[in-house]
C-alpha positions in Angstrom: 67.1 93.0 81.3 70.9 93.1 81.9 72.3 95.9 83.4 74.8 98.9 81.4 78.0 98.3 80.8 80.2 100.9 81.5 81.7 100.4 77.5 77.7 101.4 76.7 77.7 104.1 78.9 80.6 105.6 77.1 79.0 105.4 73.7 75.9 107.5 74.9 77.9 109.8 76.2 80.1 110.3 73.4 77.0 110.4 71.2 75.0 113.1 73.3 78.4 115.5 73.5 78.6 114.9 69.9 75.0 116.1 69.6 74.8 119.1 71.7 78.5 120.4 69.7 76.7 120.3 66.7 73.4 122.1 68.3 74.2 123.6 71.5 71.3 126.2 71.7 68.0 124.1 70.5 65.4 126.3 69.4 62.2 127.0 71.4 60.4 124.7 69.1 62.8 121.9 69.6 62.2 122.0 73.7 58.5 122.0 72.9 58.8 118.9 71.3 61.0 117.2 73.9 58.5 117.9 76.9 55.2 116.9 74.8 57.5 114.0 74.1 58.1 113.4 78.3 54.5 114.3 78.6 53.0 111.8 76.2 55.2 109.0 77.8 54.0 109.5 81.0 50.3 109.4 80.1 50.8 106.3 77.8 52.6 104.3 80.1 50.6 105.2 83.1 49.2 101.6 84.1 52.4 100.1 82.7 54.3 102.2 85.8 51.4 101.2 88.6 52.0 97.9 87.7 56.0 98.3 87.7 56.0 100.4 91.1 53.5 97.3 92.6 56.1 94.9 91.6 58.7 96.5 93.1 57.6 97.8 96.4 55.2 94.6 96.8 52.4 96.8 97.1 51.9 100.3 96.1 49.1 102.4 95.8 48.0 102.9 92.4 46.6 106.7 93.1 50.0 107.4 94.7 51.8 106.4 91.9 49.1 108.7 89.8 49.2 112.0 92.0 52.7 111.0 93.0 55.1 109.8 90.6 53.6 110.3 87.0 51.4 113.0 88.2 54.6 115.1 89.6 56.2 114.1 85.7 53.2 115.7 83.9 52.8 118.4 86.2 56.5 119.9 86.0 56.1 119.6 81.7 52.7 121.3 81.7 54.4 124.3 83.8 57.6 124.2 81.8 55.5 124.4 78.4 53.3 127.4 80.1 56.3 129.7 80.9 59.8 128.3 78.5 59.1 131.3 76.1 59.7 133.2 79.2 62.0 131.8 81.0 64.1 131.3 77.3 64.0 135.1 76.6 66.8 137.2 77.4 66.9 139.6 80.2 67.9 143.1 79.6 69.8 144.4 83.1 70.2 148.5 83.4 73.7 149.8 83.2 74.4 151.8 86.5 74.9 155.2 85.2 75.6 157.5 82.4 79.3 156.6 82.1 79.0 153.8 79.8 77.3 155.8 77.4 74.6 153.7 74.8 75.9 150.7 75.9 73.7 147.6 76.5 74.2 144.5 78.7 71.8 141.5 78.9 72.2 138.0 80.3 71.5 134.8 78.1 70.6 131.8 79.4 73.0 128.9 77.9 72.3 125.1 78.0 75.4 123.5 79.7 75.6 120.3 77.8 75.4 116.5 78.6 73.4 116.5 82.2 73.9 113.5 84.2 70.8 112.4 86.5 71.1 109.7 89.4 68.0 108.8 90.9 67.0 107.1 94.0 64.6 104.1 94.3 61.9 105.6 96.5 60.7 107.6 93.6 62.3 105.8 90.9 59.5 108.0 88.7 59.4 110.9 89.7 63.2 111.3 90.6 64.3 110.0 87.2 62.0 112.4 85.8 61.0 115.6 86.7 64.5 117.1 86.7 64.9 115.0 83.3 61.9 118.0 82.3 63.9 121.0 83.9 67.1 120.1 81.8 65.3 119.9 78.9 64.0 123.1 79.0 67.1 124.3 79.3 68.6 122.7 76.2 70.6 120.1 77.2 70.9 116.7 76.8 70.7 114.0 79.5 71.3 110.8 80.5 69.3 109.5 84.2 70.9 106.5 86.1 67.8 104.9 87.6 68.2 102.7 90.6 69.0 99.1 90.6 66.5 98.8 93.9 63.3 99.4 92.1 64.6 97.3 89.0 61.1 97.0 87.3 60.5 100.1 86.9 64.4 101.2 86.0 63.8 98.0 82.7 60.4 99.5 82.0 61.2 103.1 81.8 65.0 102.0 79.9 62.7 99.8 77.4 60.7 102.8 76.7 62.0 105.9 76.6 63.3 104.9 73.0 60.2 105.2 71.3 60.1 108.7 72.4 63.5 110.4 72.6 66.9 109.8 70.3 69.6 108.2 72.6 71.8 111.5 71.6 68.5 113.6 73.4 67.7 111.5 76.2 68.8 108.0 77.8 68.6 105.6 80.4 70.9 103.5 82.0 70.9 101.2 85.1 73.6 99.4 86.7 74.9 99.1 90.8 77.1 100.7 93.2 79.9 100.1 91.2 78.8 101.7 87.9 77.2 104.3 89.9 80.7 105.5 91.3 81.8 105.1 86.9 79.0 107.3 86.1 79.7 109.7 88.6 83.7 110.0 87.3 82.1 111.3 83.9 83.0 114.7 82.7 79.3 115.6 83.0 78.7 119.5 82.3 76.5 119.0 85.2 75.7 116.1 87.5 72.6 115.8 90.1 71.9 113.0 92.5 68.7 112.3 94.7 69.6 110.2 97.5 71.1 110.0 101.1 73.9 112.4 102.5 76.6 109.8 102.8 76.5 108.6 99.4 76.1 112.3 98.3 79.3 113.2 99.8 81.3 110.4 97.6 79.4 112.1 94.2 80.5 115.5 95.2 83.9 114.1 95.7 84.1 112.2 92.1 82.5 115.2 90.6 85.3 117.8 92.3 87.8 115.8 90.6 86.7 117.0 87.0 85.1 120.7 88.5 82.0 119.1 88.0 78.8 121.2 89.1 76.4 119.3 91.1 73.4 119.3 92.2 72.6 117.0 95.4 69.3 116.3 96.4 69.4 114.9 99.6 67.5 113.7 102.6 67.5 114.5 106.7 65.4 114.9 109.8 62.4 117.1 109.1 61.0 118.6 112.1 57.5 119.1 112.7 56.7 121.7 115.7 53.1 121.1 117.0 51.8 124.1 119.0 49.3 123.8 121.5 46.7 124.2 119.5 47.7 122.3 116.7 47.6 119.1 119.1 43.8 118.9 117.3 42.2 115.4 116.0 42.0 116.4 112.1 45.7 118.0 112.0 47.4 114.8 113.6 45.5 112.9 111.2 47.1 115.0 108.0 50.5 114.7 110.2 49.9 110.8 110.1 48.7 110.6 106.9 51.3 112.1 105.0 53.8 110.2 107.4 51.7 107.0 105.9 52.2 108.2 102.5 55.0 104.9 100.5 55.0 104.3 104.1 57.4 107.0 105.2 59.5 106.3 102.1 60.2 110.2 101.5 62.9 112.7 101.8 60.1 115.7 102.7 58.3 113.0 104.9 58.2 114.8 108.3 60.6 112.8 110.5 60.2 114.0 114.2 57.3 115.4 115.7 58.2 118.1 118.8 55.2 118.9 120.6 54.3 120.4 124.3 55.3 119.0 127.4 51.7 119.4 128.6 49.9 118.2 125.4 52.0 115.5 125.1 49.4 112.4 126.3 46.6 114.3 124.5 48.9 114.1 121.2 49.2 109.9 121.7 45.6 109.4 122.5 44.6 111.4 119.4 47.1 109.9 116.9 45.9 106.4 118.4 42.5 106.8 117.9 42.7 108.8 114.2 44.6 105.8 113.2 42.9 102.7 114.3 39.5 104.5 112.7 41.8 105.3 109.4 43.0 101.5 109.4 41.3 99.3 111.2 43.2 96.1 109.5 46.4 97.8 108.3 49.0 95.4 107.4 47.8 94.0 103.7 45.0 96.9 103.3 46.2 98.0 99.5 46.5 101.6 101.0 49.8 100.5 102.3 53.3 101.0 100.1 55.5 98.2 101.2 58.9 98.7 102.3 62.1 98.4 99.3 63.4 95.4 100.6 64.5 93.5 103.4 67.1 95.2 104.0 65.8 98.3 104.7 62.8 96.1 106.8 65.6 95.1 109.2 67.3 98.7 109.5 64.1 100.2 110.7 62.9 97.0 112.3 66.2 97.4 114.5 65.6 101.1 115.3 62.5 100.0 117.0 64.2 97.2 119.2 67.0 99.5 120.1 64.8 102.1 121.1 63.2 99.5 123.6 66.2 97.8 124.7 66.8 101.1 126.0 63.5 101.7 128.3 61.9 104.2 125.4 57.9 103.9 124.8 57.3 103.0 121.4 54.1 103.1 120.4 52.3 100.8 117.7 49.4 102.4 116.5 47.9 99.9 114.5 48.3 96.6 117.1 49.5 94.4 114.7 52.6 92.8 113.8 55.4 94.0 111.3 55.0 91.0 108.3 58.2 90.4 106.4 56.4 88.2 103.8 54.7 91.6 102.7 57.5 93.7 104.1 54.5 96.0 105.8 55.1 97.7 109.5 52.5 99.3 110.8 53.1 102.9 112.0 55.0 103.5 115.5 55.8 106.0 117.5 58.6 106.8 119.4 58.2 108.9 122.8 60.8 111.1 124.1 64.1 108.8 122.6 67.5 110.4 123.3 69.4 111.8 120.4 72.1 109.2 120.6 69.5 106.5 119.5 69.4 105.2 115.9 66.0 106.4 115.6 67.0 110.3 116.1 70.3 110.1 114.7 69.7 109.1 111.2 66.5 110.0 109.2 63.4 106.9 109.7 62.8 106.8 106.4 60.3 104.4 107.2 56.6 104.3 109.7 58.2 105.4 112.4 58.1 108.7 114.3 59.9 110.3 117.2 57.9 112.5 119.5 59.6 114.7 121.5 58.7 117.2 124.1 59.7 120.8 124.5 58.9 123.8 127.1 59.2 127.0 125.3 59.3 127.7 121.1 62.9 129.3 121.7 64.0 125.5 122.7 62.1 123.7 119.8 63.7 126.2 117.6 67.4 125.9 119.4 66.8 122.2 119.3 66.4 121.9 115.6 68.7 124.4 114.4 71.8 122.7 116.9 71.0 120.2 114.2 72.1 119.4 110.7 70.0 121.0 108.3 66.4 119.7 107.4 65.6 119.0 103.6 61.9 120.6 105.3 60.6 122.0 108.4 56.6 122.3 109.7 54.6 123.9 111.4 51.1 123.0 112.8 48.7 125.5 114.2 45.2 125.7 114.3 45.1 129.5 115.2 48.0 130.4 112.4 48.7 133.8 114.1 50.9 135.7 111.8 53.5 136.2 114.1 53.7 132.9 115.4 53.8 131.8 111.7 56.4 134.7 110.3 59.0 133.4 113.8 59.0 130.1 111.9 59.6 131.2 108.6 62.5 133.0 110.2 64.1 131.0 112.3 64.7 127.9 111.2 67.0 127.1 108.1 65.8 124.4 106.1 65.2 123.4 102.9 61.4 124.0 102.0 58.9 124.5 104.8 55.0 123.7 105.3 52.1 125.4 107.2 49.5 123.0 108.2 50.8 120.7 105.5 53.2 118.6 104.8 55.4 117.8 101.1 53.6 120.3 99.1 56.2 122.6 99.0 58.3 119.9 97.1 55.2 119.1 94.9 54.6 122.5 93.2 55.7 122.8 90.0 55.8 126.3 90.1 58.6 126.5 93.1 62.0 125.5 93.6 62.9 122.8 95.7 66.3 121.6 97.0 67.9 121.5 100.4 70.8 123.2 102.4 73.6 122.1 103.8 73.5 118.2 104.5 70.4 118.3 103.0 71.2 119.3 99.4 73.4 121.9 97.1 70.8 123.5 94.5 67.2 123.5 93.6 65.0 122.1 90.6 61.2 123.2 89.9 59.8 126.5 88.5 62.2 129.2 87.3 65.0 128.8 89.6 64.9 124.7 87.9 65.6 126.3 84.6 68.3 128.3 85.5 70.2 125.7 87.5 70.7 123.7 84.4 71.2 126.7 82.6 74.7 128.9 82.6 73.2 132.8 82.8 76.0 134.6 80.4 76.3 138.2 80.7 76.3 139.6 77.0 78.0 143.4 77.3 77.4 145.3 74.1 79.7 147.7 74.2 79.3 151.4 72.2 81.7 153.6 71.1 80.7 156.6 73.1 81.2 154.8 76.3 83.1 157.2 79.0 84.6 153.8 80.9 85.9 152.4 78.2 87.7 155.5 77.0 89.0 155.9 80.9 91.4 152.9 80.4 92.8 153.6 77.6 96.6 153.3 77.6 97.9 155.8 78.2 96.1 156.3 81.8 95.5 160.2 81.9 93.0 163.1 83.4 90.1 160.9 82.2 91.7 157.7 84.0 92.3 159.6 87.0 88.4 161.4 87.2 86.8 158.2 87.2 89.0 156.5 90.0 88.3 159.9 92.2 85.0 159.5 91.5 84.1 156.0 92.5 85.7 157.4 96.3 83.3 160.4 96.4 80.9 160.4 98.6 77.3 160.8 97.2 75.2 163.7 97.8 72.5 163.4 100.1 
């Protein structure tokens, strides 16, 4: 399939503006519709996407791309479709006192318009998607970019969504780095992009140009802090494991692992030997998502050679040998690297983790907040005293963060995710999704007995002046 051209583009858009002028409020039973709509797409065309994802990674685990990518799709509908009457309803807010008389004020939630939705290739699914659910909801109509990197799955999805949505409700487009920079130049009512911070930065600058609200999902270095007696045998293994999960592939994937000076051989003798009984054969085991492409294979491929080049330990867990044919690496660690190496200045992205040491919590916790802001932080503690756990919560600013766990804060439907900083502008998911694509309008309702609104009435006067001396009263105690 050929990709968009920009001339198509422009028709879909003019359509969908069209649309939401002539219905800019859908009813509740109209956003029903659209997320059983999302919802029965995702279950028919669940072996269709296994089969798209496998093509496109090389290999990729079928129950991943179940729990992960379609499940993620269904789960955000089913929550939307619990709680839309809710989150729909109008909220009545308390005027502050008696001066404005029988007066009522509520705030509305609004759909914006025509969303715009550009998504990244590691979850070409659930990316394109589950915000797609969030906007609906809200009312508006939306058109999702998928990426040219995983283009199986960006024809599939384009070839299908048809049968389920009209063009002027939802639509997909795909094209490369050129239309993406088009798409982003749209007068969107609001635009969100999944991705990395560079190319972030460029659709917050194409989006400023038109006052553009955006929403930027982005990526970083997610710290895990290990305390002493989280360096245990099952908690490095769920460390590892979701580290394993599309092979690192994953903006919540914990990045760098900071664990105690003292614990520090303990920690590689555990995480070799969980490993090599998890995957005896790793490279080709069906387990194992392959990385994008090969240029991504060389990028982290490099990491690894510059980190050696420069007298670092780096660690292969598995003991075999990256294969570009299957574009599989086994899972590596990196010991102690400084900060100016590739592999702790960008985010891996990949199998590959960075273990460093540190002496005292008040370090670990200077170290990562000296740092840009993580999309997520962890923790790992076998004791989880609840003051050890309430100092993390605290003290590092991050995105999301996890307790013994790592991703699920991204994964729950009911929650808002997004990052801060370099790691994002906004949220989707639960509630806070909803009103991101929503505009909250404040509806005053005003009545004719109201004191205020008499008080600034021209000509200013006694009643004028009582009010101004009373807002510079002090209050009784």
């Amino acid at each position: 399939m050929t990709d968009t051209s920009k001339a198509e583009l422009d028709r879909l858009f003019e359509k969908q503006k069209a649309a939401f002028l002539a219905d800019n409020n859908p009813s509740y039973e109209q956003r029903m519709e659209w997320l059983q709509a999302m919802e029965k797409m995702m279950v028919d065309l669940r072996q269709p996407i296994r089969d798209a994802l496998g093509r496109d990674f090389d290999s990729h685990p079928e129950l991943i791309t179940d729990l992960f990518e379609t499940g993620g799709v269904l789960g955000r509908c089913r929550n939307a479709m619990v709680h839309l009457q809710e989150w729909m309803a109008p909220e009545e807010r308390p005027l502050l006192d008696v001066v404005h008389g029988s007066s009522r004020c509520e705030v509305v939630k609004q759909p914006k318009g025509v969303m715009g939705n550009i998504a990244p290739w590691n979850f070409p699914i659930e990316c394109s998607l589950v915000m797609v659910v969030d906007m609906l909801a809200a009312g508006n109509r939306v058109i999702v970019k998928m990426s040219e990197l995983a283009p199986v799955t960006a024809d599939l999805i384009r070839a299908s969504v048809g049968k389920y949505f009209p063009e002027d409700v939802l639509a997909v487009v795909v094209g490369d780095v050129e239309f993406s920079e088009y798409f982003s130049q749209l007068r969107w009512d609001h635009l969100t992009y999944t991705g990395n911070t560079n190319v972030g930065r460029l659709v917050m600058q194409a989006a400023a140009k038109n006052l553009t609200p955006v929403t930027l999902e982005l990526g970083g270095k997610n710290p895990t802090i290990f305390l002493e007696d989280g360096v245990d045998e099952q908690l490095i293994k769920e460390y590892l494991s979701f580290k394993f999960c599309k092979n690192g592939q994953i903006c919540t994937s914990p990045d760098y692992a900071l664990v105690p000076e003292g614990s520090l051989d303990t920690w590689l003798e555990l995480a070799g030997k969980v490993w090599k009984e998890a995957y005896p054969t790793y490279i080709g085991h069906p387990d194992v998502t392959g990385i994008i492409n090969e240029r991504h294979y060389d990028r982290i491929i490099k990491s690894l050679e510059e980190a050696r080049n420069n007298g670092v330990q780096v660690v292969n867990l598995s003991d075999e040998e990256p294969d570009r044919e299957r574009r599989q690496i086994p899972m590596y660690l990196v010991v102690n690297p400084s900060d100016d190496l590739e592999v702790m200045r960008e985010e891996t992205f990949g199998p590959v983790t960075p273990v460093r040491t540190y002496n005292t919590l008040d370090e670990a916790y200077a170290y990562i907040n000296s740092r840009e802001r993580p999309l997520a932080s962890y923790l790992v503690t076998m004791a989880r005293e609840p003051e050890m756990v309430e100092q993390f919560k605290r003290r590092i600013v991050s995105g999301g963060a996890g307790i013994n766990v790592f991703g699920f804060q991204a994964a729950e439907p009911t929650a808002p995710f997004g990052g801060i900083g370099s790691s994002g502008i906004g949220c989707h998911g639960g509630p806070q999704g909803f009103d991101n694509y929503s505009h909250s309008k404040t509806v005053y309702n005003c009545s004719q007995d109201n004191p205020l609104k008499m008080s600034v009435c021209a000509p200013y006067g006694e009643i004028t002046q009582a009010f101004a001396d009373g807002i510079f009263a002090v209050p009784e105690q």
